[in-house]
DRENVOGU-647671 format. One line per field, with one value per residue (C-alpha): residue number from 1; y, x, z. Coordinates in Angstrom, 2 decimals, padded with zeros to 5 digits. Last residue first. Layout:
% DRENVOGU-647671
num	[NUM/...]
c2	[Y/...]
c1	[X/...]
c3	[Z/...]
***
This chain:
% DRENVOGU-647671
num	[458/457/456/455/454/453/452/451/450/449/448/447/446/445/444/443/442/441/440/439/438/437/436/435/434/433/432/431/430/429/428/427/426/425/424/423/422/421/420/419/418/417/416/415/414/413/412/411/410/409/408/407/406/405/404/403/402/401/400/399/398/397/396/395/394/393/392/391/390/389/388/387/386/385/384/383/382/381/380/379/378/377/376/375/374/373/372/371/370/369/368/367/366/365/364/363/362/361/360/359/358/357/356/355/354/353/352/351/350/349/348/347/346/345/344/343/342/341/340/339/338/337/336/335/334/333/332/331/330/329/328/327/326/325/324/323/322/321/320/319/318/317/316/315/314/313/312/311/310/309/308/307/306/305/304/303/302/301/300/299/298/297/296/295/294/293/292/291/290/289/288/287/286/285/284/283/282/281/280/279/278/277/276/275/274/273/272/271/270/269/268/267/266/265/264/263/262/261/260/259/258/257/256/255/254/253/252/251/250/249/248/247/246/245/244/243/242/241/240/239/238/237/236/235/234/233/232/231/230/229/228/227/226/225/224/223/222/221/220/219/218/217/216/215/214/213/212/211/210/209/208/207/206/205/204/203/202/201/200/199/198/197/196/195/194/193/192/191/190/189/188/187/186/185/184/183/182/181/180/179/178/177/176/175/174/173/172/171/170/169/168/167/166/165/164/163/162/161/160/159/158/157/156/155/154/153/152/151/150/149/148/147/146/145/144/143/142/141/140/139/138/137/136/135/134/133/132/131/130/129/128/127/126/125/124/123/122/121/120/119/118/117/116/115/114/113/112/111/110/109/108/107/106/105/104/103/102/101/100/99/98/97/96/95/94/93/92/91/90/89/88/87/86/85/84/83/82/81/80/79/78/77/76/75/74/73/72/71/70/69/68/67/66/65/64/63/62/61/60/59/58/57/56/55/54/53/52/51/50/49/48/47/46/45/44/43/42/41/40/39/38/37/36/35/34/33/32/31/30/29/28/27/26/25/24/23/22/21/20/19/18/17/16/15/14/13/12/11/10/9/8/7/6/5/4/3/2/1]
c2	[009.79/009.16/006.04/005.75/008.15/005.67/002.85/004.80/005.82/001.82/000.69/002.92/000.41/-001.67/-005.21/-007.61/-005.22/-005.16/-008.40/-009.91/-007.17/-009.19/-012.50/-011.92/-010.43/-013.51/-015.95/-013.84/-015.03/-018.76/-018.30/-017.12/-019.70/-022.61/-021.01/-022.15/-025.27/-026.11/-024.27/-027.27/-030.00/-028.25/-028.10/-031.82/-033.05/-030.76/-026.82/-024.58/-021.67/-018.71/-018.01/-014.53/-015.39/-018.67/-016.79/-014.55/-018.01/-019.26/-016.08/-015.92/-019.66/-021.70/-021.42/-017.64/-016.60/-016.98/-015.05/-012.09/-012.28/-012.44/-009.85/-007.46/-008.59/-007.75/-004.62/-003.65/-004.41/-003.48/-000.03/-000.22/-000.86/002.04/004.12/003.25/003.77/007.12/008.74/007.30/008.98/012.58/012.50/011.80/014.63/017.58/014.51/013.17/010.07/007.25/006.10/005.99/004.14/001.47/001.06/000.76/-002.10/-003.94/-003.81/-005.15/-008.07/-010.26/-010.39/-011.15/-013.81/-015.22/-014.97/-017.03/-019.67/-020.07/-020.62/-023.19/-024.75/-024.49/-025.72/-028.81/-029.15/-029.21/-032.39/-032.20/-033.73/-030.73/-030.53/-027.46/-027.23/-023.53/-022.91/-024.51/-022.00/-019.18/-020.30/-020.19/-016.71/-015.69/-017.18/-015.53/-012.22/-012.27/-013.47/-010.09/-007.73/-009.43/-009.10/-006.05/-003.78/-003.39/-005.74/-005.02/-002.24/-004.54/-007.60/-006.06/-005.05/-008.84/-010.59/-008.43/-009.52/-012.92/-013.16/-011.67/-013.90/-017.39/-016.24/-014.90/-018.29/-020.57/-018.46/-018.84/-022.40/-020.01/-018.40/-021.60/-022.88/-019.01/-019.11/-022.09/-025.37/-027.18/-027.88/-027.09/-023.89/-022.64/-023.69/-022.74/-019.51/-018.59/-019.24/-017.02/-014.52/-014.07/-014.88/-011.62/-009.45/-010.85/-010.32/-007.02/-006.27/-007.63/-006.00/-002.29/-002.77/-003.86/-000.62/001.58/000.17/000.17/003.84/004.79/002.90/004.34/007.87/009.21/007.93/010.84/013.05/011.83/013.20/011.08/013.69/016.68/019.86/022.37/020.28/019.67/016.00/014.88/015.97/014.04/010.63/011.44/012.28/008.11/006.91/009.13/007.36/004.13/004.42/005.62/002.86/000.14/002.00/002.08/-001.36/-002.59/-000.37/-001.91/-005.28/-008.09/-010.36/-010.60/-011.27/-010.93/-008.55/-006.01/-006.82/-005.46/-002.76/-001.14/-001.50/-000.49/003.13/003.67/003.41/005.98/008.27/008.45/008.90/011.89/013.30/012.98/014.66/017.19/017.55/018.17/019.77/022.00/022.00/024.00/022.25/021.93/020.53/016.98/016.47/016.20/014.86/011.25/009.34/010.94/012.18/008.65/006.76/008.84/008.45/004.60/004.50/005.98/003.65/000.69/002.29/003.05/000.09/-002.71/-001.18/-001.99/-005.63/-005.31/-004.80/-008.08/-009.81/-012.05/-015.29/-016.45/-013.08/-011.44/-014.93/-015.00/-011.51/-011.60/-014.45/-013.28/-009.35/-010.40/-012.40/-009.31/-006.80/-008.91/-009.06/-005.15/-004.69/-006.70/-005.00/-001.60/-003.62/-004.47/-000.95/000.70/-002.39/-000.92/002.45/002.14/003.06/005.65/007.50/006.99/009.51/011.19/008.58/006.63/009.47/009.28/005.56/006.40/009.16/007.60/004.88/006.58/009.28/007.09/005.00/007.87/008.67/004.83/005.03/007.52/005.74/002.26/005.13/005.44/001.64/000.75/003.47/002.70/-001.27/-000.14/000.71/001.77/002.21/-000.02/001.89/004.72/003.91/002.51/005.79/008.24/006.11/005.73/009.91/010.20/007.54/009.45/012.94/011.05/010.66/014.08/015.54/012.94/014.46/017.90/020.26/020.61/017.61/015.75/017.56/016.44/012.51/013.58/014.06/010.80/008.71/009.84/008.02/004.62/005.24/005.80/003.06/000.41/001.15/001.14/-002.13/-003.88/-002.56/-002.96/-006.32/-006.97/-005.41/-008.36/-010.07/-007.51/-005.84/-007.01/-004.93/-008.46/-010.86/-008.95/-007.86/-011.17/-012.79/-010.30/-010.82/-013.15/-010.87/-007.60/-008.40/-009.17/-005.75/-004.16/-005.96/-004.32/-000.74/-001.18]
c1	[003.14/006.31/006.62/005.30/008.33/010.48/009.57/009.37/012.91/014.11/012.47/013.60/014.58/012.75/015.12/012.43/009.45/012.35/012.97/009.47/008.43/011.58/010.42/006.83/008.17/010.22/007.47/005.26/007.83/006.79/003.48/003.67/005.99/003.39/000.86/002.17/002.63/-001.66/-002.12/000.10/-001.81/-005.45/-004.16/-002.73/-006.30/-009.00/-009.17/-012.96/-014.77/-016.17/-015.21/-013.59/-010.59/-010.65/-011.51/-008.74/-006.46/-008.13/-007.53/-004.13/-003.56/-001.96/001.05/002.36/-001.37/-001.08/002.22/000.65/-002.50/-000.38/001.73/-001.34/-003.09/000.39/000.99/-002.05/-001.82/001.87/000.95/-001.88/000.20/002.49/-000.08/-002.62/000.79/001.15/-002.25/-002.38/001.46/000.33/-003.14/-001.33/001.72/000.78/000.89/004.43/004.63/006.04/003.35/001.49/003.21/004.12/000.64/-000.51/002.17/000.80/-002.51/-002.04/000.41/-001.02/-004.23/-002.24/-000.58/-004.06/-005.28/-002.07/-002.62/-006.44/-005.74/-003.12/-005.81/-008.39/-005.95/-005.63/-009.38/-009.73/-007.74/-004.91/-005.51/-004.65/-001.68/-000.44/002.94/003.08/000.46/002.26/004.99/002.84/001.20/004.90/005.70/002.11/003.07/006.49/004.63/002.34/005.61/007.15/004.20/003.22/007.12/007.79/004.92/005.30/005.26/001.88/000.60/001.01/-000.09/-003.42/-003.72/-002.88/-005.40/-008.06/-006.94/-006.91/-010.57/-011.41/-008.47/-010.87/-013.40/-011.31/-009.55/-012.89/-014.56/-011.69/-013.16/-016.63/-014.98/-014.42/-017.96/-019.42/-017.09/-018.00/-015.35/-013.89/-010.38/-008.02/-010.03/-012.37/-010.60/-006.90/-008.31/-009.59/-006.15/-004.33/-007.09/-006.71/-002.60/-002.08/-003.02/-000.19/003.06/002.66/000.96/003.27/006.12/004.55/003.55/006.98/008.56/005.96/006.90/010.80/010.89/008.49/010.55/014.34/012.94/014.82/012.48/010.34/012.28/011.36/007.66/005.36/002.98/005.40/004.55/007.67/008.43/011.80/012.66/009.10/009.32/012.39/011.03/007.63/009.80/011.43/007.96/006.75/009.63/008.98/005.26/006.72/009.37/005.99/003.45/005.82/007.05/003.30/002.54/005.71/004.61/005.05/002.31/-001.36/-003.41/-001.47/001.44/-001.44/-002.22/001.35/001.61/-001.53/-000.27/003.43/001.51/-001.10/001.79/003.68/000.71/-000.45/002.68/003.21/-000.20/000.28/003.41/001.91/-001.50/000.52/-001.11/-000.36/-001.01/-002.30/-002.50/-006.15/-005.32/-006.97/-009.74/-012.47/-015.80/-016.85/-020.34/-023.22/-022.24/-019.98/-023.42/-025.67/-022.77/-022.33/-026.17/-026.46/-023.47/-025.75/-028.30/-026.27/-023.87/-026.52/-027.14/-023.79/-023.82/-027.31/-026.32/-025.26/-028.52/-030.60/-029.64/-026.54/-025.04/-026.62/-025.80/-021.91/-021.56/-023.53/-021.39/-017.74/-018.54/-019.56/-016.34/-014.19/-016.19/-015.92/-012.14/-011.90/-014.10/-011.43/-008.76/-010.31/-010.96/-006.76/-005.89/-007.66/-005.85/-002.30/-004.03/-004.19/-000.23/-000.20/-003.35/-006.45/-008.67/-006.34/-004.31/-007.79/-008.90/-005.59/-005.78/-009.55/-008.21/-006.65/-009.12/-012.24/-011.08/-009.64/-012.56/-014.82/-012.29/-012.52/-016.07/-015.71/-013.35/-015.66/-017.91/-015.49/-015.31/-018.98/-019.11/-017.08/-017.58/-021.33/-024.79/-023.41/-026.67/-025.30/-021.97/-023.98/-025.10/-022.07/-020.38/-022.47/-022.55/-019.07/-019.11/-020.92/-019.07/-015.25/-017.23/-017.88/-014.01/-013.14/-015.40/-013.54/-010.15/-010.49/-010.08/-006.20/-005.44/-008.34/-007.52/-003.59/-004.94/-006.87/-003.77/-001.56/-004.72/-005.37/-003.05/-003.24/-006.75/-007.32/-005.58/-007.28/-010.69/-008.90/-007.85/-010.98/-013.32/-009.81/-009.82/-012.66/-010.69/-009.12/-012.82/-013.93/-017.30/-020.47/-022.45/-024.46/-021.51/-018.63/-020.69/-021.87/-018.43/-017.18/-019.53/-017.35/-014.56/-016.71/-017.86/-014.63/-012.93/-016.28/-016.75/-013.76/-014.44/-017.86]
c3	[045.76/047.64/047.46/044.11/043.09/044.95/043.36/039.45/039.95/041.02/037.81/035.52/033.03/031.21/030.63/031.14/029.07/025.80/026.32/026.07/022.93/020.93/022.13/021.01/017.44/017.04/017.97/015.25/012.43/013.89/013.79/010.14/008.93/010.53/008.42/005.27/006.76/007.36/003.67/001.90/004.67/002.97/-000.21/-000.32/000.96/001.80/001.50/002.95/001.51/002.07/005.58/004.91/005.03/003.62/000.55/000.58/000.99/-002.41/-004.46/-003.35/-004.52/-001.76/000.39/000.15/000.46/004.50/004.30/002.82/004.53/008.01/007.03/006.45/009.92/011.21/009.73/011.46/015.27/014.88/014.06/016.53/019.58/018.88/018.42/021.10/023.43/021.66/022.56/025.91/026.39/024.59/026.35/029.89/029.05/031.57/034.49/033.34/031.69/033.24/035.66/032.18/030.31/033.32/034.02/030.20/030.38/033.64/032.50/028.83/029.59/032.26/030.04/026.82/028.43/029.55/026.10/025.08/027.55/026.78/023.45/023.44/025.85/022.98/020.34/022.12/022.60/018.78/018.42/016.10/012.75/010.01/012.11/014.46/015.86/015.09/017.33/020.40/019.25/019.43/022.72/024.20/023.36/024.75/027.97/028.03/027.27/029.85/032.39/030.97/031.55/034.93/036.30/034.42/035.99/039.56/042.12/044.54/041.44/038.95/041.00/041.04/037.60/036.66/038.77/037.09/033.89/034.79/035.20/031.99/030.46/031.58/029.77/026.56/026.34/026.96/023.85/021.21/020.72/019.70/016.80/014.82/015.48/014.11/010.61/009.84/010.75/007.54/009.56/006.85/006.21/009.09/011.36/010.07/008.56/012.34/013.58/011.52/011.69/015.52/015.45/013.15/016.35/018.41/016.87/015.69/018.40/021.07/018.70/019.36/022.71/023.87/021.35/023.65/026.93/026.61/025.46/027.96/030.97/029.78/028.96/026.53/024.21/025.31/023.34/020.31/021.05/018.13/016.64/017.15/018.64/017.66/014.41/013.37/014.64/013.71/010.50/009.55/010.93/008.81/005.89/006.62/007.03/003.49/001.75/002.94/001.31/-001.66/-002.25/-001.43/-003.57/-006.66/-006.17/-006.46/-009.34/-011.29/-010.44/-008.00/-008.48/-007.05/-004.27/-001.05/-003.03/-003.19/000.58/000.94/-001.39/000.31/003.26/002.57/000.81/003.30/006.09/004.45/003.45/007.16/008.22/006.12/006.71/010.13/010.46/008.92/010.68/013.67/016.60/019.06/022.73/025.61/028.57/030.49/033.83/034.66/036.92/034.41/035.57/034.89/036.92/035.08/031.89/031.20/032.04/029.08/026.95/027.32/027.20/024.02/022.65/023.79/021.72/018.37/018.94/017.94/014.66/013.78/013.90/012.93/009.17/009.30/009.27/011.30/011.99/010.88/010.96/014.13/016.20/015.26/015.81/019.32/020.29/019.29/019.62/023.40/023.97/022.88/024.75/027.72/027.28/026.55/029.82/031.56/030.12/031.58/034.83/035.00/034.00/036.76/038.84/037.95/038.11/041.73/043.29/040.95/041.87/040.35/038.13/036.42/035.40/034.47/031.91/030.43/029.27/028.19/026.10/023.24/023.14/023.55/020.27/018.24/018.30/017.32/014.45/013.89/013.62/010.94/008.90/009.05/007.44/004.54/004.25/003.97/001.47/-001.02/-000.87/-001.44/000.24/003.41/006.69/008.74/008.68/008.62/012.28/013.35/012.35/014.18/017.17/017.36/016.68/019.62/021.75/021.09/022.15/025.57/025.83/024.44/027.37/029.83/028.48/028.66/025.97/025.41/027.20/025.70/022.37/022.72/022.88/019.67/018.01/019.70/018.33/015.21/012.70/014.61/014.81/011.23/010.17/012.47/011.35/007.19/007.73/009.25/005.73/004.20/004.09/001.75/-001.32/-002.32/-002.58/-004.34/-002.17/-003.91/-000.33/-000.25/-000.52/001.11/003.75/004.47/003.95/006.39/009.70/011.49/011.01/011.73/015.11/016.49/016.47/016.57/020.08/021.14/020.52/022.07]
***
């Protein structure tokens, strides 16, 4: 469900943003804010799933998903639409930072590798579905129904997770941190907001204002965390060689990563003249063969451990970047399908193997914490790079014009569309850094040896 609102909602933007009258500057937030609020939730209501139990916070995460998509299809304005995107990503927040935990109580080391592997899997399917089903709804039907679709599948999800889950885990008591929180909550608001600010107009007074405050708050969050007796973000468990690795690899993979999605759908759709629904269907063949490389992946996790998949994922991806980079306004479509299907199956290798190594690093009190933080981590990037990648996108064109290849309004010819076509190219290639950076950081993990011989004797 999580993933198929991920993908959904892109194809279904210029709807919303036509009959809802949302500005066209403001149109990002309705994915922006559902990221947000995860990021900012997800170590918190990790601790509630230890605290609580995690299966019970798991099937709470599909109520409130429900709740959300169903007043989500129900908004009548921009204001509303994106407070109720808020409440389905508390309810997102909630599956994804326990879901992680769920499966390290449920399988044993040696397993989870594979866990992992049918979780990414699911995510893949997800993925595809939101593609098809969002294209369909939109053109033919109406956009509301991309929400209306989760309230009975999300009835069934609960109905499914009360039948087959029970809670294995011990109950921990932990403490929250609405402080820290707050503070990073405000800092990242603050860069964001400067940042798609910056997308569609100039640098003012207001913008600089956001941006200094917005550092500010990161830098008090630092502070807080280092004080605090229950801290959002542990410092302590960067002392761990293999967590510390893990959760910076996740971080630059999405930052990297995540902005490639919309990069490549404003190529189609604007240089290329594709709709909305054709461009989203040559990501199809990537996703469908990744489904069946995920499950490949989770097994050779738990045969060879987690850097060799993670790091060869991340090669792949590092090389699918650069392919992207190369793009003209005349290369042939199938091209950028197999530069596609190489960078979904990096992604595939990646996921398992790195949620693997997380959590065979954390210890068994600290599963919420760990899921928690590796949702973090990953979303942080996930959203500063769909706001770097409007930023840069708009550096080539009008900012007006690049928000409305966005969201599949319109479409650039001639110099505009060969002037757009190299603007891009700067983005993929910033992301190659990222990708390199996250591919280093899985290579040189340590703890390798230590986590061998605890499997062993597990």
């Amino acid at each position: 469900m999580t993933a198929v609102d991920t993908t959904i909602v892109v194809l279904a933007l210029p709807e919303i943003q036509r009959s809802l009258h949302v500005a066209l500057a403001d149109v990002v937030w309705v994915i922006i804010s559902f990221l947000l609020v995860i990021t900012l939730l997800a170590t918190q209501v990790g601790r509630l799933g230890d605290m609580f139990g995690r299966v019970r916070m798991y099937e709470a995460g599909f109520g409130v998903f429900v709740l959300g998509s169903l007043l989500c299809a129900l908004s009548w304005n921009e204001a509303s639409i994106i407070i109720f995107r808020i409440v389905q990503g508390i309810g997102g927040a909630l599956i994804m930072a326990n879901s992680g935990a769920v499966i390290a109580d449920l399988y044993p080391r040696e397993q989870r590798g594979r866990a992992y592997g049918y979780t990414s899997l699911g995510w893949t399917i997800g993925a595809v579905l939101g593609v098809v089903l969002g294209g369909l709804i939109v053109t033919y039907v109406s956009w509301r129904w991309i929400f209306w679709i989760n309230v009975p599948t999300g009835a069934a999800a609960i109905a499914l997770a009360l039948r087959v889950l029970r809670d294995k885990g011990e109950r921990v008591r932990q403490r929250l941190d609405p402080l820290g929180m707050a503070a990073l909550g405000l800092g990242l608001f603050g860069v964001l907001w400067a940042i798609t600010k910056l997308a569609n107009g100039p640098f003012d007074a207001s913008t600089a204002g956001y941006l200094i405050g917005g550092v500010v708050f990161i830098g008090a969050f630092v502070v807080i965390e280092s004080r605090v007796p229950a801290p959002m973000v542990p410092l302590r468990i960067f002392k761990v060689p293999t967590m510390a690795a893990s959760l910076c690899a996740s971080l630059f993979q999405g930052l990297a990563s995540f902005a490639v999605l919309f990069l490549l759908l404003m190529y189609l759709q604007g240089p290329r003249g594709l709709s909305p629904i054709h461009a989203s269907l040559l990501l199809l063949p990537g996703y469908l063969i990744a489904a069946a490389a995920a499950l490949y992946a989770g097994r050779l996790t738990d045969k060879r451990g987690p850097v060799l998949p993670a790091t060869l994922g991340l090669a792949l991806q590092s090389v699918a970047l650069l392919l992207y980079a190369q793009l003209t306004n005349g290369t042939p479509l199938w091209v950028i399908v197999c530069i596609g299907v190489v960078n979904a199956v990096g992604a595939s290798l990646f996921f398992p193997a790195n949620s693997s190594a997380i959590m065979k690093a954390a210890p068994p009190d600290m599963f919420g914490i760990a899921s928690g933080m590796m949702r973090t981590f990953s979303n942080v990037g996930m959203v500063f790079s769909f706001a770097v990648a409007i930023l840069v996108a708009s550096r080539s064109i009008s900012r007006q014009l690049a928000f409305a290849i966005f969201v599949g309004t319109t479409s650039l010819h001639g110099a505009l569309a060969s002037a757009f076509t190299s603007g891009l190219h700067a983005a993929f290639y910033e992301s190659v850094g990222f990708m390199a950076l996250a591919a280093i950081l899985s290579a040189f993990r340590g703890g390798t040896k230590k986590k061998k011989a605890t499997t062993s004797r597990s």
